[in-house]
C-alpha positions as CSV (number, residue, x, y, z in Angstrom):
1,X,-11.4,27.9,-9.1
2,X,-13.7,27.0,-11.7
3,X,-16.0,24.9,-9.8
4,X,-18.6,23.5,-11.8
5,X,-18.6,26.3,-14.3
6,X,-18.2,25.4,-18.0
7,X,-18.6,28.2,-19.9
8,X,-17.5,32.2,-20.2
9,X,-20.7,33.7,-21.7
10,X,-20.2,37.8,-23.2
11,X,-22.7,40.1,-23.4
12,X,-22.6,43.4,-24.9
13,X,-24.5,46.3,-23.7
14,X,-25.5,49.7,-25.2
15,X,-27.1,53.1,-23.4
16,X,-30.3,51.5,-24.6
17,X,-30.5,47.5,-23.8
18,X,-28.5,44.5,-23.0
19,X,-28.1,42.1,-25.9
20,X,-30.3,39.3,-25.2
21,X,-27.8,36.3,-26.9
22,X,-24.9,35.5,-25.4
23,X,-21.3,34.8,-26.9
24,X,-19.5,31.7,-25.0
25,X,-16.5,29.6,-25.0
26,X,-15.8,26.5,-23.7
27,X,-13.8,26.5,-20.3
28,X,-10.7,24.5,-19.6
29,X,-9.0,24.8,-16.2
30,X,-6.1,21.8,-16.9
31,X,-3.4,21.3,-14.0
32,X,0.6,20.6,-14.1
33,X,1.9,19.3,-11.7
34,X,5.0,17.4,-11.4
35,X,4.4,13.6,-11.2
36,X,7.9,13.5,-8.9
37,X,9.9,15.5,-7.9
38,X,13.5,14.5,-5.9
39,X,16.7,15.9,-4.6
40,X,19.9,14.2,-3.1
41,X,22.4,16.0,-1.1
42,X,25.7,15.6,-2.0
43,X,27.5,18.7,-0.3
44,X,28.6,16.8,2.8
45,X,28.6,20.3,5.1
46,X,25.9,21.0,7.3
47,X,23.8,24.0,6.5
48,X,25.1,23.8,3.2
49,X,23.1,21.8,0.0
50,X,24.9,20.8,-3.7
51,X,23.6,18.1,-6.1
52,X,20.7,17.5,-8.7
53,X,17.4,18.5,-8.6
54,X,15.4,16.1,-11.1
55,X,11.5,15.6,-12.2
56,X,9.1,13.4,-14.3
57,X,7.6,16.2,-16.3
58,X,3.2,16.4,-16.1
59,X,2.2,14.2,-19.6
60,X,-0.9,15.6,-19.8
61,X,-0.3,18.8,-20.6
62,X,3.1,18.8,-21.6
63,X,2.3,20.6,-24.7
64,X,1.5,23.8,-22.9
65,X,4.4,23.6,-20.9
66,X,7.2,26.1,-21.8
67,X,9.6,25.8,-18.7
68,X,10.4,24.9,-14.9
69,X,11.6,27.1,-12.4
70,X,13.5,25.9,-9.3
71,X,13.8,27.9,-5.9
72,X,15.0,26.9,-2.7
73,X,12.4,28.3,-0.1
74,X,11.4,28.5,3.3
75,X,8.2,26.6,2.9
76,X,6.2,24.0,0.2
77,X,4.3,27.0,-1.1
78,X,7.1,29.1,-2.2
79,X,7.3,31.4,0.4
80,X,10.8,33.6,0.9
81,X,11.9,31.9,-2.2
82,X,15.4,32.2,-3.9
83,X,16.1,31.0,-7.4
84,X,18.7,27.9,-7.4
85,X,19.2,29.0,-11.4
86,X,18.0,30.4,-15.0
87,X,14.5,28.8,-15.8
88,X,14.8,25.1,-17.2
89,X,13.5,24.2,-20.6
90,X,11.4,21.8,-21.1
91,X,13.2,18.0,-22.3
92,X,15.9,18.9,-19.3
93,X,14.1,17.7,-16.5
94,X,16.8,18.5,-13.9
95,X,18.7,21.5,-12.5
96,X,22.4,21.2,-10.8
97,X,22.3,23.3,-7.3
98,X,25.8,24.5,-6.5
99,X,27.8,23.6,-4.3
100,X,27.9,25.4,-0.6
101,X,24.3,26.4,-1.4
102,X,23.3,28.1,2.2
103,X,20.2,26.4,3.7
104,X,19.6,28.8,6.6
105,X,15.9,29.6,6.6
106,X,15.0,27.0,4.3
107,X,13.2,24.2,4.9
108,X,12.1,23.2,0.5
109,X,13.1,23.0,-2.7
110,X,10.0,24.0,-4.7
111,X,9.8,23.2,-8.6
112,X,7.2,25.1,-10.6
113,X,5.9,24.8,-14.2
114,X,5.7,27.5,-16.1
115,X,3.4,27.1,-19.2
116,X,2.8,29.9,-21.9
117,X,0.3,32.1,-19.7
118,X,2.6,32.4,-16.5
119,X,4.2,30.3,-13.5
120,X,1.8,28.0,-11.7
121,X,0.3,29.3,-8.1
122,X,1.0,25.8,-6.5
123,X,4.8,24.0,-6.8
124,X,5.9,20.6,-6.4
125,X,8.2,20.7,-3.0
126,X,10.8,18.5,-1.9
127,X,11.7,18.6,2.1
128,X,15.4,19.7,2.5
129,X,17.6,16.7,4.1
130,X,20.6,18.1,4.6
131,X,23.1,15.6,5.6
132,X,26.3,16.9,7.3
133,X,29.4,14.8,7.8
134,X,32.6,15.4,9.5
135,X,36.1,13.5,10.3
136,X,37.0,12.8,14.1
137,X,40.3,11.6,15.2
138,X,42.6,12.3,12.6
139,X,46.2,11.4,13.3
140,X,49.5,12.5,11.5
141,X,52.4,11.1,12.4
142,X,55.6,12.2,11.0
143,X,58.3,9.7,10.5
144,X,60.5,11.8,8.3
């Protein structure tokens, strides 16, 4: 965290002295989240997800943004994550999760932008919901 620092200042140093005049850049700490983030389930077996996975991508610093990785994990930080597919480049702001995708130990699916200097620490998570449905009373009757 950068707090309320605003500069990297560089010294160099010899066996005899410190220089006395700093070096310094300007620092900028800029953050991408995802505005939103949603998932629908549309695999109609319980413990079992399928659908789209679809974002607004973060405007602000979209420029710095390379790609979006999507995992299916057992929390909204990312922990005992699986990857639900290759990275997503930026412009295609949605991933298709198979079909019969297993949910067992998961409880998120976590989106995370990835700009040119590594994944961010912090995802975007959406709660699993995973809606089962089944048929009951299911006649046949054979007239033939």
């Amino acid at each position: 965290a950068l707090a309320s620092f605003q500069r990297l200042l560089v010294y160099t140093r010899s066996t005899l002295v410190e220089q006395t005049t700093s070096s310094n850049v300007l620092l900028a700490d800029d953050s991408a989240t995802l505005a939103l983030a949603v998932f629908a389930d549309k695999d109609l077996d319980a413990g079992e997800i399928g659908g789209t996975v679809s974002w607004s991508p973060p405007l602000a610093v979209m420029a710095k943004v390379l790609s979006y990785s999507v995992f299916i994990a057992a929390d909204a930080l990312g922990s005992n994550r699986t990857s639900l597919g290759a990275a997503v480049l930026v412009g295609t702001n949605q991933l298709a999760v198979a079909a019969n995708t297993p949910t067992t130990g998961f409880s998120h699916i976590d989106v995370y932008v990835a700009p040119s200097l590594g994944e961010q620490s912090t995802p975007s998570a959406i709660p699993l919901s995973d809606s089962g449905s089944s048929v009951s009373w299911v006649n046949f009757q054979d007239l033939d």
